[in-house]
C-alpha positions in Angstrom: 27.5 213.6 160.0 27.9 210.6 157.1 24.7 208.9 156.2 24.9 205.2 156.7 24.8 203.2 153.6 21.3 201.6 152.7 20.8 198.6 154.6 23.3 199.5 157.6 21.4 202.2 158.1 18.0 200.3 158.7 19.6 197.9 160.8 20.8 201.1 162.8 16.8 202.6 162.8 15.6 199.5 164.0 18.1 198.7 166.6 17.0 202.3 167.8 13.5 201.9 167.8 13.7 198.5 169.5 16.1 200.2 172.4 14.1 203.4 173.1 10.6 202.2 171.7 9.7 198.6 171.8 11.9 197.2 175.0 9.7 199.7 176.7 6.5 198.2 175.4 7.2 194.9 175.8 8.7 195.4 179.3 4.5 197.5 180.5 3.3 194.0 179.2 4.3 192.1 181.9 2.3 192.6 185.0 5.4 191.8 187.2 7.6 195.0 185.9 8.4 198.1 187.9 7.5 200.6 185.9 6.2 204.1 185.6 2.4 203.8 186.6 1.6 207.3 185.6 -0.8 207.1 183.2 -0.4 210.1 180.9 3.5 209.2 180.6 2.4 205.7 179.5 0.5 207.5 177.2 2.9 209.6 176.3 6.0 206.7 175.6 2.4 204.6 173.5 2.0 207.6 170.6 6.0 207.5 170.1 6.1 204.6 170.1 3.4 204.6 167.0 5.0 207.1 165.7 7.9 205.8 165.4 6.5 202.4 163.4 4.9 205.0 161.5 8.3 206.9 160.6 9.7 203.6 159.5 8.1 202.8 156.7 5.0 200.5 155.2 6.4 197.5 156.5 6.8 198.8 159.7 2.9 200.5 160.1 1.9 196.9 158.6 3.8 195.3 161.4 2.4 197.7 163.9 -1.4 196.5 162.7 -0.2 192.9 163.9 1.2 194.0 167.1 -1.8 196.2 167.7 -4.4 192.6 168.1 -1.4 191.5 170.6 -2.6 192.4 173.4 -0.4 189.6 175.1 2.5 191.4 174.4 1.4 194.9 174.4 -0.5 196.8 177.2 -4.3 198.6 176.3 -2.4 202.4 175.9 0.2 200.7 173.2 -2.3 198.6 171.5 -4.5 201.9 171.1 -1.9 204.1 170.2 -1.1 201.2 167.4 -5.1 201.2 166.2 -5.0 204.2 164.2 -2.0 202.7 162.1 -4.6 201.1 160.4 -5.6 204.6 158.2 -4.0 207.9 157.8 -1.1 207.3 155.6 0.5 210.0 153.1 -2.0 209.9 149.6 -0.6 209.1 145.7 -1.0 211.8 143.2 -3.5 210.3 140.7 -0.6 210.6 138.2 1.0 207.9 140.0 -1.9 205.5 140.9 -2.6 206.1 136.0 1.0 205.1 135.8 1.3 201.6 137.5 -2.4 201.1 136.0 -1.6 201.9 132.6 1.5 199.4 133.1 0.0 196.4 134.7 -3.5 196.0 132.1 -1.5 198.2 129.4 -4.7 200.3 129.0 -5.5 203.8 130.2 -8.1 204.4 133.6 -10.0 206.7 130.5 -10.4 204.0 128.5 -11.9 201.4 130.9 -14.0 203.2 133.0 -16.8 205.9 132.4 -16.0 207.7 135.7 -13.0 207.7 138.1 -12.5 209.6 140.7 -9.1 211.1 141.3 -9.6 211.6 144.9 -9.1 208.3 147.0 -11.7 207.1 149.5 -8.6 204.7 151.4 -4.7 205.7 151.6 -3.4 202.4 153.0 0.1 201.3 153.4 0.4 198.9 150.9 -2.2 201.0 148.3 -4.5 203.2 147.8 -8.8 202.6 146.8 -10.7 204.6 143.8 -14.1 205.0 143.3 -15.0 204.3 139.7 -17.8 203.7 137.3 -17.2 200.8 134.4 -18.4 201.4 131.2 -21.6 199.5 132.0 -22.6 201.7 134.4 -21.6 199.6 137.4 -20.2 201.4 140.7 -16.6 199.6 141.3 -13.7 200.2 143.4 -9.9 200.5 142.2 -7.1 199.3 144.5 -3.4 200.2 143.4 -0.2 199.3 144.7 2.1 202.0 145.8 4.9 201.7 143.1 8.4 199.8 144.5 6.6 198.8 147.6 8.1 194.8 146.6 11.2 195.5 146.9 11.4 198.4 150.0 9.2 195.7 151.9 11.5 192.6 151.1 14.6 194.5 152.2 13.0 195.3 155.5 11.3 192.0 156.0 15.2 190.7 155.8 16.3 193.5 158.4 13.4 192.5 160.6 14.1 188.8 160.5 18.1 189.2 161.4 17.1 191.4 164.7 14.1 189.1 165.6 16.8 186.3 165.7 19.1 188.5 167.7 16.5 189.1 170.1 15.4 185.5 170.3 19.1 184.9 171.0 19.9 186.9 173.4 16.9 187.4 175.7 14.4 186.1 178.2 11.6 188.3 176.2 13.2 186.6 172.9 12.4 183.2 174.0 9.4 184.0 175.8 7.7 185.1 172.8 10.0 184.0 170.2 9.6 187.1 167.8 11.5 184.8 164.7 8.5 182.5 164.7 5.9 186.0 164.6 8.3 187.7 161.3 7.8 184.8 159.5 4.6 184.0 159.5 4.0 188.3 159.2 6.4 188.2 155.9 4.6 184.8 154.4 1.0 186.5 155.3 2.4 190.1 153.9 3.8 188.9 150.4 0.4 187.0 149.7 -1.4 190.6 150.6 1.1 192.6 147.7 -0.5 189.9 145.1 -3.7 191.6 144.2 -4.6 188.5 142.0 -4.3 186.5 145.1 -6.5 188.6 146.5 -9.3 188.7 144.1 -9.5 184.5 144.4 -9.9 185.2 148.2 -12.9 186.9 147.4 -14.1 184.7 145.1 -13.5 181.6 147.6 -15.3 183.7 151.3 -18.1 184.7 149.1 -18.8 180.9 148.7 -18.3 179.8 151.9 -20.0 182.8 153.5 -23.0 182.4 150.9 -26.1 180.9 153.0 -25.1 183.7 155.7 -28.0 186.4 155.1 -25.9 188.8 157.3 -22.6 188.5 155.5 -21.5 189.4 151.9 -18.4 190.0 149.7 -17.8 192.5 146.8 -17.6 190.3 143.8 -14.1 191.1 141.9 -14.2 191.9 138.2 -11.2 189.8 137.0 -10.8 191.3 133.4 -9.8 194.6 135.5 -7.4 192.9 138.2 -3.0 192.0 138.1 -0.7 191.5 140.4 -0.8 195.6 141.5 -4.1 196.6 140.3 -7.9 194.8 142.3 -11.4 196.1 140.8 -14.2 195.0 142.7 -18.1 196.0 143.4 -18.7 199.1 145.7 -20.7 197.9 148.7 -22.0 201.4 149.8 -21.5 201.3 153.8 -19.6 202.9 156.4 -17.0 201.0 158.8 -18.4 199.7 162.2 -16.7 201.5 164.0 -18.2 204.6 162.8 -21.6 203.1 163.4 -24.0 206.3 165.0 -25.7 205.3 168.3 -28.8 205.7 166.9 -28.2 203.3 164.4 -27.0 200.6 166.7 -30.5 200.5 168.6 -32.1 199.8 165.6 -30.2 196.8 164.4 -30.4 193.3 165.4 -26.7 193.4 166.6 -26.8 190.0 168.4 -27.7 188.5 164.9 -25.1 189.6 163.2 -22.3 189.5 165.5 -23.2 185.4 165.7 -23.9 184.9 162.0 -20.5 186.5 162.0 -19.1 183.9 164.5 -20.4 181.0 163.1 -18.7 182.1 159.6 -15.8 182.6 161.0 -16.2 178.8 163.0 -16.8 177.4 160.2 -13.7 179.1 158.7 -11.7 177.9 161.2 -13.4 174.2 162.1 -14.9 173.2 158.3 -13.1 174.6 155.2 -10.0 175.9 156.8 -9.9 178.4 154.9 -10.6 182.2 157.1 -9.8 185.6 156.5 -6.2 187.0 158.9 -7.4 190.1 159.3 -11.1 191.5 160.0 -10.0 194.2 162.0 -12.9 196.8 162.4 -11.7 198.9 159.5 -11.9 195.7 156.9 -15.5 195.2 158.0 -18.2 197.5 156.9 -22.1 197.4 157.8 -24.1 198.0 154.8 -27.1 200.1 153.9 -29.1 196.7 154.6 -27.4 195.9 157.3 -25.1 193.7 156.4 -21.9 193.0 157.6 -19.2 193.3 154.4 -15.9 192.1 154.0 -14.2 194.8 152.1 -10.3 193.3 152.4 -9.3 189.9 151.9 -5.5 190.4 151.4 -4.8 188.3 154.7 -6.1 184.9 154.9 -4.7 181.9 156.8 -5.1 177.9 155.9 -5.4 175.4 158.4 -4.8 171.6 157.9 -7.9 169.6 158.5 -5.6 168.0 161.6 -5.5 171.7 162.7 -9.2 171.2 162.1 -9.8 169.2 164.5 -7.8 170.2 167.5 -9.5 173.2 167.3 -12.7 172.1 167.8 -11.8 170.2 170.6 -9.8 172.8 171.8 -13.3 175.4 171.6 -15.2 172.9 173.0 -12.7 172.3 176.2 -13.0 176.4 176.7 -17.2 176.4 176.2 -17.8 173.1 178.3 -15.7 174.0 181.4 -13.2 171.2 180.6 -9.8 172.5 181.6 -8.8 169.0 181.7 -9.9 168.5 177.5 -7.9 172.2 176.5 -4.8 171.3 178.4 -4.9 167.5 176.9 -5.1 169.6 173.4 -2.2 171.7 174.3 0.1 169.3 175.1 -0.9 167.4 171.7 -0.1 170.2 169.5 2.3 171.9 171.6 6.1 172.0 171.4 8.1 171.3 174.8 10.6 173.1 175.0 13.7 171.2 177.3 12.4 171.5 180.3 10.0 169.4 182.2 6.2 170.7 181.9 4.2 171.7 185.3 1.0 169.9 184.3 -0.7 170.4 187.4 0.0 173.8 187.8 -0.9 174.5 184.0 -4.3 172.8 184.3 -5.0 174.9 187.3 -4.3 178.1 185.7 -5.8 177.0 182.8 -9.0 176.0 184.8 -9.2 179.4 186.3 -9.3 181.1 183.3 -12.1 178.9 181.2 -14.1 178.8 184.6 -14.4 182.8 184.0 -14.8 183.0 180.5 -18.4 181.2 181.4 -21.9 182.7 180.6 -20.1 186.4 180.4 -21.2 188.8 177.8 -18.6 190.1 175.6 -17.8 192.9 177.1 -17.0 191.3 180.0 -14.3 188.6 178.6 -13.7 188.2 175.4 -13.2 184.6 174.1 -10.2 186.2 172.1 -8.8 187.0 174.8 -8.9 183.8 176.4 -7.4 182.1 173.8 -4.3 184.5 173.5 -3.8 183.9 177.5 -4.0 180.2 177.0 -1.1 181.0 174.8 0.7 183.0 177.3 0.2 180.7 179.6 1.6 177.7 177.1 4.9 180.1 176.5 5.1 180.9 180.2 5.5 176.7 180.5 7.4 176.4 178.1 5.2 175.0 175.5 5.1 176.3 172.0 2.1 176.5 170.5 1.5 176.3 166.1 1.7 179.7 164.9 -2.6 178.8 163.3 -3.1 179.3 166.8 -2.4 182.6 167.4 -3.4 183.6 164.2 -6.7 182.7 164.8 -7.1 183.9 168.4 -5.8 187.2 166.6 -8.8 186.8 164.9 -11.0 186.1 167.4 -9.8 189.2 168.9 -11.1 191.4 166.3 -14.4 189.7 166.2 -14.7 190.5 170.1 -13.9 194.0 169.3 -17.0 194.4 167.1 -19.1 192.3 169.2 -18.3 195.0 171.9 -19.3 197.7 169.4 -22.9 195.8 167.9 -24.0 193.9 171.0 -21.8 194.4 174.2 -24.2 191.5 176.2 -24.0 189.1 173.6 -22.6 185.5 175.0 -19.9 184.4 172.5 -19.0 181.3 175.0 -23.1 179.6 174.5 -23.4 180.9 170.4 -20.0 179.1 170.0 -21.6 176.3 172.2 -24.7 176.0 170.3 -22.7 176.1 166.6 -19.8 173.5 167.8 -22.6 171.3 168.6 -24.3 171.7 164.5 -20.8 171.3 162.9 -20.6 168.0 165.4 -23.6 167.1 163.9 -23.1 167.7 160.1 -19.6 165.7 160.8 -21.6 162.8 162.0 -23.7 162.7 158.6 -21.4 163.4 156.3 -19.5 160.6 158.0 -22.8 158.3 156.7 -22.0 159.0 152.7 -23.6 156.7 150.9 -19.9 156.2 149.5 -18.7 155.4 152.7 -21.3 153.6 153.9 -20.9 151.7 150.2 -16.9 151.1 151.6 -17.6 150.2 154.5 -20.7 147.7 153.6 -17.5 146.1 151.3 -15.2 145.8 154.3 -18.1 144.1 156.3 -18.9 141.4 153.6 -15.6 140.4 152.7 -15.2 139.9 156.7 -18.4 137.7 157.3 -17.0 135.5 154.1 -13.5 135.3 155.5 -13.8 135.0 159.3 -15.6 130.6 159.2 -12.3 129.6 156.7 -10.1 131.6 158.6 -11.2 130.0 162.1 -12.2 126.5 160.9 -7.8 126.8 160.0 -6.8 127.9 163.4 -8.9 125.4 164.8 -7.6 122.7 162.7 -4.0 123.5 163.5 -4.9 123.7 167.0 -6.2 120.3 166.8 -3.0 118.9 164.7 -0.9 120.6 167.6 0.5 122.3 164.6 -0.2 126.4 165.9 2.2 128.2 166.3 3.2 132.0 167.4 6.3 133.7 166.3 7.6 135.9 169.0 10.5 138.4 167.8 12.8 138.2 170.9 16.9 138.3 171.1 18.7 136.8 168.4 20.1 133.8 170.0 22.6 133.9 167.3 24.2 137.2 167.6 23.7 136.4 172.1 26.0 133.6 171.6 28.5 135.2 168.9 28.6 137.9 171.9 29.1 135.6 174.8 32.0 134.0 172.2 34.1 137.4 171.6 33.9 137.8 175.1 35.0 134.9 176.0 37.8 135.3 173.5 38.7 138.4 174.8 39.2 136.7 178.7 41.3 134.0 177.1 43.6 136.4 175.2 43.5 138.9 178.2 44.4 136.0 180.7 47.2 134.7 178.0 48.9 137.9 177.6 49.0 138.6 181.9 50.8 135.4 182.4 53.2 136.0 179.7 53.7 139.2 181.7 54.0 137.4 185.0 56.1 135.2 183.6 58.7 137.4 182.1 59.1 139.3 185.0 59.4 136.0 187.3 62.6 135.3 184.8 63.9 138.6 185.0 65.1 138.4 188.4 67.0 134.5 187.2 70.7 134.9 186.0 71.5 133.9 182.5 74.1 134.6 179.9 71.5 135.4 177.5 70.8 138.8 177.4 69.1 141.5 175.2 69.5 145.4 176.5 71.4 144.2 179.5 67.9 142.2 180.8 67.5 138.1 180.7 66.9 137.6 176.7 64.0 135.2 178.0 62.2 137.8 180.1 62.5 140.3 177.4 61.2 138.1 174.3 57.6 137.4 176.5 57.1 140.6 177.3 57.7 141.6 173.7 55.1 138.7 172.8 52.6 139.9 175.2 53.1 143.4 173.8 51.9 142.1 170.5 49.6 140.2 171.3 47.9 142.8 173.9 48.0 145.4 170.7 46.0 142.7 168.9 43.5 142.5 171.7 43.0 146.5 171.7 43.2 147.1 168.0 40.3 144.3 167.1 38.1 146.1 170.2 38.5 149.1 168.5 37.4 148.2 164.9 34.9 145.7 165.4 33.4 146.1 169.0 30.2 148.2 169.1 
């Protein structure tokens, strides 16, 4: 059998995967679907489907790590199946890692650091991680870019984009979750990550906003030793949370770190809008002191300090109980689609869900989760919500995953509660600046000087019978120049019927003067009315409105 040309034949494996694989997937989602309830073949149809994403390409097991935090889409066995996607891909030769570092800082591994070793500690998708030793005697780490990955990732990013648009089309499930809106915002978020300098100013910027956190940290980058393909940064000696021994979980203060990790992460989110995309359990690591680290920063998201603010009020509607406040924040920043919005309906559903998500331990309901089900529920209605939004209850997702894992009866609804309430307060003072307060002081004085000239005037005027108030109402003007052309219009229309009336009055009189074998009289009005009635029609038509 002929191999399909290049991109045809991507377009052909996708189309595939989405028939047999993802339609599937998408279809277990819905709670409302027959399908096969037995629980090993659901298992079963999860790994290929995995495996398939994994068979695809880098692009694809990238894609795969989004999907797996959508658990609004996806049912539990496909979201687990798409977890391990996260590790476990085919490792570089070192030959290959020397090459594209010898041609990005155009200088040998040998000559920059005292020790590397050849064996990787990560094989990701994108790259692959190095322990090494600088020449100072400091323990770094060495992230290189799997060679051509630019160029195989932009071709299926395009592929991608052209069947999410089919799908979006063409389908309920299209239109429910609008798949177009999800590819661009995965290829914008996935060509920052293949820019490793990018990524090194990430770290630079979270290890300043996380600084007063005790619990958190960042590896510093080294800069001299960084490109576009190649990121060194310090070794933070620490194993993933997920691989966190029992024994060691009893010993920590897990509650503390899970909500110094929230309130980062709200302050991310409601302060600097600036957050990291992506702290799935394998980008966070807890540290010999028992810290958590941030070990990848190649995903981040920006929100607009608008965005800002919604979502605070947004967090706060969810914490207080106020279904009424989340749904008015909803349909602020929310997209209606053509269709009339339910509101009633939508605040009760909405009031059912933040009613439970109220003094429960994380393990219980995730706050994540509520979020991603408030935008289910704004999709179901037909209400599009910013893409920042999911993003971040993506997020929040993750973080409930390894408040499950450090401190399973932690309350994330009352520490969010407690922090909303600090940022609420540092808004209030910063909003008393001695420069503003300056500004404002200015705009006070220059009222009190103003205000007794300005009203001793209007009274004076009032007094001289001399005030007046312009109200912009219809131009009286263009009123009568209307009621005119009408008027016209009768006159000529009333002209032309009586010439019409007339003619045909004369028509049935005998005369010797005759044109076509008709009176000539008759014949010359109703010629005359023809012309004029043209006149009539052809000035409606070029100058009436």
């Amino acid at each position: 059998m002929k191999k399909l040309p290049g991109r045809l034949s991507r377009y052909a494996d996708l189309a595939n995967f989405f028939w047999w694989h993802a339609r599937p997937a998408i279809n277990h989602s819905d709670p409302l679907s027959e399908i096969n309830t037995d629980p090993e073949k659901h298992k079963e149809q999860a790994e290929a489907f995995a495996e398939s994403l994994e068979s695809m390409g880098p692009t694809y097991v990238k894609f795969g790590q989004l999907l797996s935090t959508r658990s609004d889409i996806l049912s539990g066995p496909y979201v687990k199946a798409l977890e391990r996607l996260q590790d476990g891909v085919e490792e570089l030769p070192y030959e290959t890692i020397e090459e594209v570092f010898q041609e990005e800082l155009e200088v040998s591994i040998s000559k920059v650091f005292a020790e590397f070793d050849k064996t990787p500690i990560a094989s990701a998708s994108l790259g692959q991680t190095h322990r090494a030793k600088t020449r100072e005697g400091q323990e770094v780490v060495v992230k290189v870019q799997r060679p051509g990955i630019r160029k195989q990732i932009v071709e299926d990013l395009d592929t991608l984009e052209s069947l999410a648009g089919f799908v979006d089309e063409h389908s309920e499930v299209g239109q429910r979750y609008r798949f177009s809106d999800m590819v661009d915002q995965f290829r914008q978020s996935l060509l920052d990550e293949l820019n490793y300098n990018l990524e090194a100013k990430n770290l630079l910027q979270l290890a300043e906003d996380i600084k007063k956190f005790k619990g958190l940290c960042v590896p510093a980058p080294h800069l001299s030793f960084c490109s576009e393909r190649v990121l060194t940064m310090e070794h933070i000696s620490g194993q993933k949370i997920t691989d966190t021994s029992g024994v060691k979980l009893t010993e920590l203060d897990g509650s503390f770190l899970v909500d110094q990790l929230l309130q980062a992460f709200l302050e991310q989110f409601l302060v600097t809008g600036f957050f990291h995309a992506d702290p799935h359990p394998g980008n966070l690591f807890l540290t010999e002191d028992d810290k958590i680290a941030f070990i990848d920063l190649g995903m981040v998201g920006r929100l607009s300090g608008q965005m800002c603010e919604q979502l605070f009020d947004l967090f706060s509607g969810i914490c207080d109980n106020e279904s009424e406040r989340v749904v008015e924040v909803i349909m602020h920043i929310g997209l209606q689609e053509n269709h009339t919005v339910d509101r009633q309906r939508l605040n009760s559903e909405v009031a059912v869900l933040v009613s439970r998500s109220q003094n429960v331990s994380v393990k219980e309901l995730q706050f994540g989760t509520v979020v991603m089900r408030i935008v289910d529920m704004c999709t179901q209605h037909g209400i599009i919500l910013p893409r920042e939004i999911t993003m971040v209850g993506k997020v929040l997702l993750n973080l409930d995953r390894v408040g499950i894992t450090l401190a399973p009866d932690f309350n994330p609804s009352e520490s969010i509660r407690n922090h909303l309430s600090k940022i609420a307060t540092k808004r209030s003072l910063d909003a008393l600046k001695p420069g503003d307060l300056l500004s404002a002081l200015k705009q006070m004085k220059e009222l009190v000087q103003r205000s007794p000239k300005r009203i001793n005037d209007i009274l004076d005027n009032l007094a001289d019978n001399k005030f007046r108030i312009d109200v912009d109402a219809v131009d009286e003007t263009a009123l009568i120049q209307g009621f005119q052309k009408i008027a016209n219009r009768i006159t000529m229309g009333v002209i032309v019927a009586s010439m019409v009336i007339a003619a045909a009055l004369i028509m049935n009189i005998d005369s010797n003067f005759q044109i076509f074998g008709y009176s000539g009289f008759a014949m010359i009005l109703f010629s005359v009315a023809a012309i004029f009635g043209a006149f009539v029609v052809v000035g409606i038509l070029r100058n009436d409105r």
